[in-house]
C-alpha positions in Angstrom: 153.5 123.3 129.2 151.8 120.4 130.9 147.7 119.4 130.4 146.5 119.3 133.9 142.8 118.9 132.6 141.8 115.0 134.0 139.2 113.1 132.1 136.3 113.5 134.6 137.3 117.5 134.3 137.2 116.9 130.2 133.7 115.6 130.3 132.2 117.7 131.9 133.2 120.2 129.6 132.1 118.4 126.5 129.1 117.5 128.3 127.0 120.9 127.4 128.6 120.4 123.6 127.5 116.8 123.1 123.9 118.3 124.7 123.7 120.9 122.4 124.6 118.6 119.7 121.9 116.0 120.3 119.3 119.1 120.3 120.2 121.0 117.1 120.1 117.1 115.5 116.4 116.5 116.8 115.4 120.4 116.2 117.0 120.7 112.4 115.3 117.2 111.2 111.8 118.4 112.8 112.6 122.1 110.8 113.0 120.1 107.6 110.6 117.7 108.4 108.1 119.5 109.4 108.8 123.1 107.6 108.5 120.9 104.3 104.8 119.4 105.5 103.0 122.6 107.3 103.9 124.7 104.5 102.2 122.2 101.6 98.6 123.7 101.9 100.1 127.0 100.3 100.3 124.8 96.9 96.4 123.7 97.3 95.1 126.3 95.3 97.7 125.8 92.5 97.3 121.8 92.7 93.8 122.4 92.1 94.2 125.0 89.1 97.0 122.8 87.4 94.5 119.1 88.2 91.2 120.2 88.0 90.9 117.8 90.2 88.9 120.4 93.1 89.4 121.0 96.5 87.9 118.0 97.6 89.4 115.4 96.1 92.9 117.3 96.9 91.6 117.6 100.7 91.7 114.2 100.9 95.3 113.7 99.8 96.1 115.7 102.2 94.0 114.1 104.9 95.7 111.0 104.1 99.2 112.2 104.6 98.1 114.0 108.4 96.4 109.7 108.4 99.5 108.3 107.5 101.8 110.1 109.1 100.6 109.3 112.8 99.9 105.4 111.4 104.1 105.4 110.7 105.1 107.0 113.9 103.7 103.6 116.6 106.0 101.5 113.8 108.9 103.6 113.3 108.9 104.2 117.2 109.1 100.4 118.0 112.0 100.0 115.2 114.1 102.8 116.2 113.8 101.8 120.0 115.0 98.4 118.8 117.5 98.8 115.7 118.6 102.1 115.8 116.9 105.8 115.5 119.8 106.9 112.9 118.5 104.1 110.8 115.1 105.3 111.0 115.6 109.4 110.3 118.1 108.0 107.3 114.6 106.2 105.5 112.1 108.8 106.3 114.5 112.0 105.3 115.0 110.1 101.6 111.0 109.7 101.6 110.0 112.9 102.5 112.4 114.7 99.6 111.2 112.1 96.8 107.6 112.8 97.9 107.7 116.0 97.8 109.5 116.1 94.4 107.4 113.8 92.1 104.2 115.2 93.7 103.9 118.1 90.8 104.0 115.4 88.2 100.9 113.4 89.8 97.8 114.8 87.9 95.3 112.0 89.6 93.6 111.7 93.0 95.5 108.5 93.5 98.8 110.1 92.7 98.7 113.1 95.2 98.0 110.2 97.8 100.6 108.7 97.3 103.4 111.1 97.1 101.8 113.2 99.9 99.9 110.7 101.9 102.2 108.3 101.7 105.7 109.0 100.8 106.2 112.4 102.2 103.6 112.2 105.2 105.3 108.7 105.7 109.0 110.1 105.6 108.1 112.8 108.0 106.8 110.4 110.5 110.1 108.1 110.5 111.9 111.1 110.9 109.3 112.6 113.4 108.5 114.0 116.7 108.0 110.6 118.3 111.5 109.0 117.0 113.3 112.5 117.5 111.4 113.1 121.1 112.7 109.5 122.5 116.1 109.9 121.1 116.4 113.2 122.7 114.7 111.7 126.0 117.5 108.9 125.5 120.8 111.2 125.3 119.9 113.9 127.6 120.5 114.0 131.6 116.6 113.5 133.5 116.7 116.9 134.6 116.4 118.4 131.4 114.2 117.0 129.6 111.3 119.1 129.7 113.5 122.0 128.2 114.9 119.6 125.5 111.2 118.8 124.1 110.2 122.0 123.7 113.4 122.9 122.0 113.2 120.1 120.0 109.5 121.3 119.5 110.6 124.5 118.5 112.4 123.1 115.8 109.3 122.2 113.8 107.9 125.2 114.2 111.5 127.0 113.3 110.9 125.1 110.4 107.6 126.3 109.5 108.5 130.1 110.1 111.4 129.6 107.8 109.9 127.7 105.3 106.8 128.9 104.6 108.6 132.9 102.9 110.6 130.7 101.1 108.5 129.2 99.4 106.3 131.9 98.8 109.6 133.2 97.5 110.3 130.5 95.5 106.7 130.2 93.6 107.2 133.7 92.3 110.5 132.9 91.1 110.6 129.8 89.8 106.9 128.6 89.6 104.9 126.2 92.6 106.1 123.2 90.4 109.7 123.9 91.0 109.2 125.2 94.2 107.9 122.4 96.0 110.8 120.4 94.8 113.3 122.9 95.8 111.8 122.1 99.3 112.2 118.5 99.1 115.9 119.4 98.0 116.6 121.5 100.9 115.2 118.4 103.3 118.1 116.5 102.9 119.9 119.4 105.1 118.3 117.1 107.7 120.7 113.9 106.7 123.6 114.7 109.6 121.3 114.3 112.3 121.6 110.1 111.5 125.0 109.9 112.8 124.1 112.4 116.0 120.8 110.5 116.6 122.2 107.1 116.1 121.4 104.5 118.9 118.4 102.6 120.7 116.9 102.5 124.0 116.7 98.7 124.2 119.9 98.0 125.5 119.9 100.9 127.9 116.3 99.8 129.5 117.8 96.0 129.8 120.4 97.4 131.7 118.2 98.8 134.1 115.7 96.2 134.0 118.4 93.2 135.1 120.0 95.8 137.7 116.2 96.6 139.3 115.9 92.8 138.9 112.8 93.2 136.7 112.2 91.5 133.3 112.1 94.4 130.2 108.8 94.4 128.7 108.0 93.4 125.3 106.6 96.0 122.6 103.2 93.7 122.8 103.4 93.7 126.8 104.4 97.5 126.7 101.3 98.7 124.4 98.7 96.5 126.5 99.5 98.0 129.6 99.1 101.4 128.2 96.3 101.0 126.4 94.6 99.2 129.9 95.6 102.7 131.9 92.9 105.2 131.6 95.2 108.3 131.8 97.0 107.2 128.6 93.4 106.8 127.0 92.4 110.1 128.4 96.0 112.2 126.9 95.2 110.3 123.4 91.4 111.8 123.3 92.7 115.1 123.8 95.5 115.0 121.3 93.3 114.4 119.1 91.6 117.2 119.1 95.1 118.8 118.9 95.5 117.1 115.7 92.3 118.5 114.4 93.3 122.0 115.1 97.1 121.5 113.7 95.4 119.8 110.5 92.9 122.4 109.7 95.4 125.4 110.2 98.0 124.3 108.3 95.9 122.7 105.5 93.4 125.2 105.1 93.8 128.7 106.7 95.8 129.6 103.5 92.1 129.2 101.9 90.1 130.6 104.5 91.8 134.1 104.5 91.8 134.0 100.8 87.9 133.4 101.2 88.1 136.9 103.5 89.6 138.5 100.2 92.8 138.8 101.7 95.8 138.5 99.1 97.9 135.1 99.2 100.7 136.4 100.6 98.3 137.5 104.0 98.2 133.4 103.4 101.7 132.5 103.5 102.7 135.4 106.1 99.9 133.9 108.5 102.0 130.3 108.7 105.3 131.9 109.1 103.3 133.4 112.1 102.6 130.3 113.4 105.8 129.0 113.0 107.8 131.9 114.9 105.2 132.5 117.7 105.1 128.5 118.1 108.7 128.5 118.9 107.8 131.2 121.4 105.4 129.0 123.1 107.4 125.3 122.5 110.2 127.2 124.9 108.0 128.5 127.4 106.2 125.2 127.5 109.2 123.4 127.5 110.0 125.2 130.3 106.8 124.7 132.5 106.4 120.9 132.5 109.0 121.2 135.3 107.4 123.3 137.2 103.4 123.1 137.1 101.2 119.7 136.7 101.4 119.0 132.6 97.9 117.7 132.2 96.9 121.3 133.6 99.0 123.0 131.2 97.3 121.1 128.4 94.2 122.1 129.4 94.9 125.4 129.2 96.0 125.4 126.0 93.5 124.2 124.7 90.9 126.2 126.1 92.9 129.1 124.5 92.5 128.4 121.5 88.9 127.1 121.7 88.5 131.2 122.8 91.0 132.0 120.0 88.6 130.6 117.5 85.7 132.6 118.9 86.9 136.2 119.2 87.8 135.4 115.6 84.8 134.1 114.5 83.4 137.8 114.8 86.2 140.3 114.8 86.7 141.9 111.2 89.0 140.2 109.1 91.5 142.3 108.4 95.2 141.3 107.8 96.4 142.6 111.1 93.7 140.3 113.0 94.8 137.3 111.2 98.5 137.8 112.0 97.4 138.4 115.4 94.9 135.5 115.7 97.3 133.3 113.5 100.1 134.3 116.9 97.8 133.4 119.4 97.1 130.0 117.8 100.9 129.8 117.8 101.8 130.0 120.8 99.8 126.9 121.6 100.1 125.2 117.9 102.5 122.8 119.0 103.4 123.5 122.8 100.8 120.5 123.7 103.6 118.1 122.9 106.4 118.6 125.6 103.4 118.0 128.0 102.4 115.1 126.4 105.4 113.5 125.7 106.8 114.6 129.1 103.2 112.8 130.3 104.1 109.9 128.2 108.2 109.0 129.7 106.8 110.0 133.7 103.6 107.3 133.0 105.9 104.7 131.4 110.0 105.6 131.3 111.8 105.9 128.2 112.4 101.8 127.0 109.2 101.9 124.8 108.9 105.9 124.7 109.0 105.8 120.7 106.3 103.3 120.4 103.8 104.6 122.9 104.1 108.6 121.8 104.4 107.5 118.5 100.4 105.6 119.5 99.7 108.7 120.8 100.7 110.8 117.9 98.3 108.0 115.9 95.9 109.6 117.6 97.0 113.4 117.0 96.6 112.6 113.4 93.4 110.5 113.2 91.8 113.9 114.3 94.4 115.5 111.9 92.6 113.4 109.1 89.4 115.3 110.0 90.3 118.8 110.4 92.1 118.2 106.9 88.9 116.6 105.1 86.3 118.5 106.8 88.0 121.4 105.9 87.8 121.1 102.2 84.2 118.7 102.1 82.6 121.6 104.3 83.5 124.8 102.1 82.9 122.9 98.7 79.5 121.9 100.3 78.7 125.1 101.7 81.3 127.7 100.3 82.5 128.9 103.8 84.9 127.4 106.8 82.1 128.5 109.7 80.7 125.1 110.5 84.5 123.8 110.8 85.0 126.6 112.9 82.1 125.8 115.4 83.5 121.7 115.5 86.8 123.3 116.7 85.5 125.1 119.6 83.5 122.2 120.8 86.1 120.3 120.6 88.7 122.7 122.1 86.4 122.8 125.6 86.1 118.7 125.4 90.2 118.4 125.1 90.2 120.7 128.2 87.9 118.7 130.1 89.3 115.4 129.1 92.9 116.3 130.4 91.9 117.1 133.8 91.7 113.7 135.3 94.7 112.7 134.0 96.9 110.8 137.2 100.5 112.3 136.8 102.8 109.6 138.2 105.0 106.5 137.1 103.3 103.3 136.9 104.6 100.9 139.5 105.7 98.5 137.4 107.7 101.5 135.6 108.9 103.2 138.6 112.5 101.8 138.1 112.7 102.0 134.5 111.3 105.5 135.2 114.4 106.3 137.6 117.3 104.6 135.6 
């Protein structure tokens, strides 16, 4: 029998594998990554019983990680889009499973920093949403990008659903101590995705550069210009208020429905919550950016949740409205960042996509460090979460304010870059 298949015929065929191969690369390392961090403020309460250190001084560790890990991500953009994102995800995989695994032996202030603010928070930004986003934006046709961020997205929240039961399921067998490292074990499931992800958008944007007959711009040349255009200021603001939201949930609601008196496992079952329900609202997202204007979408979701918070604030706190009110929230937990980064690569292409998201993602986490600090400073000087609360919603209504003038369209210099 004769092969009559010819080679344009062949890949096309392997096109939708090699897609689907690139996605479930990106989407797996954010599980890991991602799973492993969001589910970390279900260990607070045992942290503090095994340091005595309080919840303050633990807040702050965690603060420092949501810190560090946006400070990594501007860094381990520029590298990857330079030397290689397989390079990158190899680093920050190894550092989030040996920060995670040492962190039960740290009994000081100091040492929680450092394996959670900086070796695991720092892990999970190399291997992160801005690396992953611009590899993804890299290997995939134009067309379907949208859908592959908020696949990618979904990922991380994947993660989170998945993660969080099992380590719920892991503390009552084996303890939090061994739990936690169990989880920096099971990162390494992320280590394939080096040899998917592997490559740089350097050499591609060149390409296009010298065919458009425009010089590439420098990482230095790349971050001024974005920095001098008021839309990119504008989409930072509001992610930061994303970032408080994110930080707070994931660091604290564990705490505040234990301050209900609600058992632990309402705790755990409220993440996994978040996690599925994000996925949920990563796809749909992902699916919208190509269809309405993305700075209106962000708007919306934040004023959702800004409502969220309210109804909340004074329905009864019973376990069935936290798994609903923990649903709503994630549905738009993590669905701002197709629109951002899809905001991001129209604005400025994909040759410096890393860097400039990963800026942006600086941002997310600056107001991360707050929602994490605030969080534990507020209740230990007041013994309740209200006053955090009320910051949330103010800032919710700013974030959906501060999108809307937000000027959708490719910068001219860009416009070719943008195309290629």
């Amino acid at each position: 029998m004769t092969n009559n298949t010819t080679p344009q015929a062949a890949a096309r065929s392997a096109a939708p594998l090699a897609l689907w191969l690139v996605l479930l690369a990106a989407a797996g390392t954010f599980a890991m990554t991602m799973g492993t961090r969001q589910t970390m403020g279900l260990f607070l309460s045992a942290l503090n019983t095994s340091t005595g250190l309080g919840i303050g001084s633990i807040s702050l560790a965690f603060a420092f990680g949501q810190l560090w890990w946006g400070l990594t991500q501007p860094f381990a953009g520029a590298v990857a889009d330079r030397i290689g994102t397989g390079r990158v995800i190899l680093l920050g995989v190894a550092l989030v499973a040996l920060g995670t695994f040492i962190t039960p032996y740290m009994t000081t202030t100091a040492g929680l920093i450092f394996a959670i603010g900086v070796l695991a928070a720092g892990g999970a930004g190399m291997a992160g949403p801005s690396v992953l986003m611009a590899a993804t934006a890299r290997l995939v046709p134009l067309q379907k990008r949208g859908l592959a961020s908020g696949i990618v997205n979904a990922g991380g929240s994947f993660g989170q659903f998945v993660m969080a039961p099992i380590a719920i399921s892991l503390t009552a067998a084996v303890g939090w101590a061994s739990a936690m490292q169990w989880l920096g074990v099971l990162v390494l499931l992320a280590l394939p995705a080096v040899w998917v992800l592997k490559g740089n958008s350097n050499a591609l944007a060149a390409q296009a550069a010298a065919a458009s007959g425009q010089k590439a711009l420098t990482a230095r040349e790349a971050i001024a210009q974005a920095l001098a255009t008021p839309s990119y200021r504008y989409l930072a603001a509001g992610f930061l208020v994303c970032g408080f939201h994110v930080a707070f949930l994931a660091t604290h609601l564990p705490g505040v429905i234990a301050a209900c008196g609600l058992s632990p496992e309402v705790g755990g079952w409220s993440l996994a919550v978040i996690g599925l329900f994000n996925i949920v609202g990563s796809l749909a997202m992902g699916w919208a950016v190509g269809r309405w204007r993305m700075k209106s979408l962000l708007s919306l979701l934040y004023a959702v949740r800004g409502l969220a918070v309210l109804i909340f604030l004074f329905a009864p706190k019973t376990p069935a409205v936290v798994l609903i009110f923990a649903a709503v929230m994630g549905i738009t937990f993590l669905s701002t960042v197709p629109p951002t980064a899809g905001l991001v690569a129209k604005m400025f292409g994909t040759a410096n996509m890393a860097m400039l998201f990963g800026i942006v993602m600086l941002s997310h986490q600056m107001g991360g460090f707050l929602g994490a600090y605030l969080g534990g400073s507020v209740f230990q000087a007041t013994g309740s979460y209200d006053w955090v609360w009320y910051i949330d919603i103010v800032l919710a209504a700013g974030a959906a304010l501060v999108n809307l003038p937000i000027r959708e369209s490719p910068l001219p210099r860009r416009a070719a870059a943008a195309a290629a």
